[in-house]
N, C-alpha and C positions, 0 to 999 in steps of 0.2 A: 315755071311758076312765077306768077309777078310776084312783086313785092308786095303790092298791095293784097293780095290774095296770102302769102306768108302772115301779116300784120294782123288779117281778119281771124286766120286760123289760130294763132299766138291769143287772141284778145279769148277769142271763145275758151280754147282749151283751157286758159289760166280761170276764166270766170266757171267752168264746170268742176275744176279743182277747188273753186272757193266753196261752191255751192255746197257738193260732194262734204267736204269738212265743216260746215255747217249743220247740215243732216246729222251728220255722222258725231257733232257734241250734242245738236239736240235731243238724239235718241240716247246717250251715254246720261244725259240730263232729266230724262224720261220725258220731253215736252210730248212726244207723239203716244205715251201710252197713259193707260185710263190710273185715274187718282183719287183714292180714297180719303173721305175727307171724317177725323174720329175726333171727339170731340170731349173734353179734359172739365172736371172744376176743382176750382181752390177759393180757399176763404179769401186768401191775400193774393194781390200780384204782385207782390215785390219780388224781384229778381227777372221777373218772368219778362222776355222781349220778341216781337213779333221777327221772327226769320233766327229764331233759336233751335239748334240742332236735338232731333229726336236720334236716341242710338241705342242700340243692340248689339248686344257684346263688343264695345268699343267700335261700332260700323252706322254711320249716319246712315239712319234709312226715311228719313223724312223731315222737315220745319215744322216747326209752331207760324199760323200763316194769320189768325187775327186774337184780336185778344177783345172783349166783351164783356159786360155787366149786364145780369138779366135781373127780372124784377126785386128779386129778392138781395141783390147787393153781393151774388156772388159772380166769382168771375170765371166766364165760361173760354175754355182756352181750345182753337180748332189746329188739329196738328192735321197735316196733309203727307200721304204715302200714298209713293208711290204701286202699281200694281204687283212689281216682282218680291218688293218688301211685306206684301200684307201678311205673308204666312208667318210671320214671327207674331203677331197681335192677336194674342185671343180672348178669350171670353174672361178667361181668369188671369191675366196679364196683368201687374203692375204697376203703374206709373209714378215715377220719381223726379221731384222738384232737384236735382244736384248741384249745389251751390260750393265748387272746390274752395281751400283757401288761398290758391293761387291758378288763374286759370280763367275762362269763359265757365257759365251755367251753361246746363244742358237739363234736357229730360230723359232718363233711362228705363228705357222699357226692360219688364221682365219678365220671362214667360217660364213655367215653372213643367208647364206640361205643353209638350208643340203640339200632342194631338187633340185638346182641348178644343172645343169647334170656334169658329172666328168672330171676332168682338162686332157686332152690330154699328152701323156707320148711324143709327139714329137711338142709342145706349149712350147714355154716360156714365163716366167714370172717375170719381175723387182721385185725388194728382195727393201723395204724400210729397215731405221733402226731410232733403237730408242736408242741416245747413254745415260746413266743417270751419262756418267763421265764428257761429255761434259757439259751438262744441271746442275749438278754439277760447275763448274767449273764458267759458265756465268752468277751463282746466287753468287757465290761468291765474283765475281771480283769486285761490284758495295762497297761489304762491305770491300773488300781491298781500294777502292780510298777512302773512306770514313775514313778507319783505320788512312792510309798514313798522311792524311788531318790532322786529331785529332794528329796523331806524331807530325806534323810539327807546328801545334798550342801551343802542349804542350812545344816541343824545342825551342820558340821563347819567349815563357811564361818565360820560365828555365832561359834562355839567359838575358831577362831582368831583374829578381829577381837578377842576379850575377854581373847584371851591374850597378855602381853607378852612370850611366848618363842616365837610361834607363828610361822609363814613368813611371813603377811605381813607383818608389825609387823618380821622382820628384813628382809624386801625395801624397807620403806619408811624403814627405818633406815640401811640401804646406800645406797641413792638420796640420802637427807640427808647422810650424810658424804662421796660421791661431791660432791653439790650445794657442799657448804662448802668441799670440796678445789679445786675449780674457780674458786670466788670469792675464796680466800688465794691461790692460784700464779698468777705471772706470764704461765707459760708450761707448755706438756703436755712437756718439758723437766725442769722442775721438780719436774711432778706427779710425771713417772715416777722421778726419781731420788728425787725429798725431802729436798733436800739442798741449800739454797740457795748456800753455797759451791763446792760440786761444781759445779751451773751454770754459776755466772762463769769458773771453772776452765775450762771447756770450751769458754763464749765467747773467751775470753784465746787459749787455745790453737788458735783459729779463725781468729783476727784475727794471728796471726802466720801461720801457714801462708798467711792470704792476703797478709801482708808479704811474705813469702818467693819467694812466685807472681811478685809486680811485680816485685824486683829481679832474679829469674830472664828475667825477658821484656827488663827492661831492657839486661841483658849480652848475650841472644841477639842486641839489636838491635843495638848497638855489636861483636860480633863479624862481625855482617854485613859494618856499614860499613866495616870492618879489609879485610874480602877480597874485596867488589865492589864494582865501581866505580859510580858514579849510573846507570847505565842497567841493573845488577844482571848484567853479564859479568864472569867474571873477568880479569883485567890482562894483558897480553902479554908475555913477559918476553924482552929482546931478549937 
């Protein structure tokens, strides 16, 4: 065998291997089978981009292939599935705008009953969405007013601690002169009148009234002994 005849066989074989694995991604790709073209609307397109993954239960089965405004100002979205995917899409399917908060959008088909008969390629069908930036965002905001609030408690806090005419610096200035009042007076006597004369005044004037008690008990008892006799009867008078 020549060489040259080696060289030709080499060129072909390699070039029937390339071909062969070409074939063989465009049918994995579905270029050779038939495509169903189903067609979507939403008020808004934000989010939404042409060559966006359609999926069913986590398994792309198709793109979003153009994106359109019809007369009315809404926006008509054509997704494109392939043939071996259509039997998941039916008449009462689904469709979901899915915007993660971390991640690519997508649209998720959902089909509730597979034996439901199959969604018409010239039917449309309103597109929900599920935003989790949004939802995100609305759980957030309650713990921002909440933050804010605590800011503003603590800067009023701040404000006061700095101020020597502010409530607590007078709370803790009351507390100290309660504190000294406590440790100069003898007595809560004392404290209450403030008036260390007055005080003794009223001791004096205690210490008699209790003079006055004794010798009162003392006469009660000598008036006894006057009118009964030691066994405490009165006397017989003949």
């Amino acid at each position: 065998m020549s060489r040259e005849l080696k060289v030709g066989l080499f060129i072909a074989g390699t070039t029937i291997i390339i071909i062969a694995s070409l074939l063989l991604l465009a049918h994995k790709k579905d270029l050779f089978s038939r495509t169903y073209t189903f067609t979507l609307s939403s008020r808004s397109g934000d989010g939404l981009t042409e060559g966006m993954p359609v999926v069913f239960s986590g398994f792309n089965i198709g793109k979003v292939s153009t994106l359109e405004l019809d007369d009315r100002g809404i926006v008509l979205i054509k997704i494109k599935v392939p043939e071996r995917h259509v039997k998941w899409i039916k008449s009462d399917s689904d469709f979901i705008l899915y915007r993660p908060l971390i991640g690519a959008a997508r649209i998720d088909v959902i089909t509730r009953n597979l034996k439901s008969p199959k969604l018409s390629e010239d039917q449309t069908v309103a597109m929900g969405t599920v935003n989790d930036i949004n939802d995100a965002i609305a759980r957030v905001q309650p713990l921002l007013v909440k933050i804010t609030k605590i800011a503003d408690h603590l800067e009023h806090l701040s404000f006061n601690l700095a101020n020597p005419q502010g409530d607590l610096n007078r709370i803790l200035g009351n507390a100290q002169k309660i504190t000294t009042t406590f440790s100069t007076r003898k007595s809560l006597l004392e404290m209450a009148v403030a008036d260390k004369e007055s005080v003794q005044s009223v001791h004096e004037a205690l210490k008699k009234i209790k003079d006055i008690a004794i010798k009162i008990d003392k006469m009660a008892d000598e008036t006894d002994q006057q009118i009964f006799d030691k066994e405490g009867t009165l006397p017989r008078l003949n």
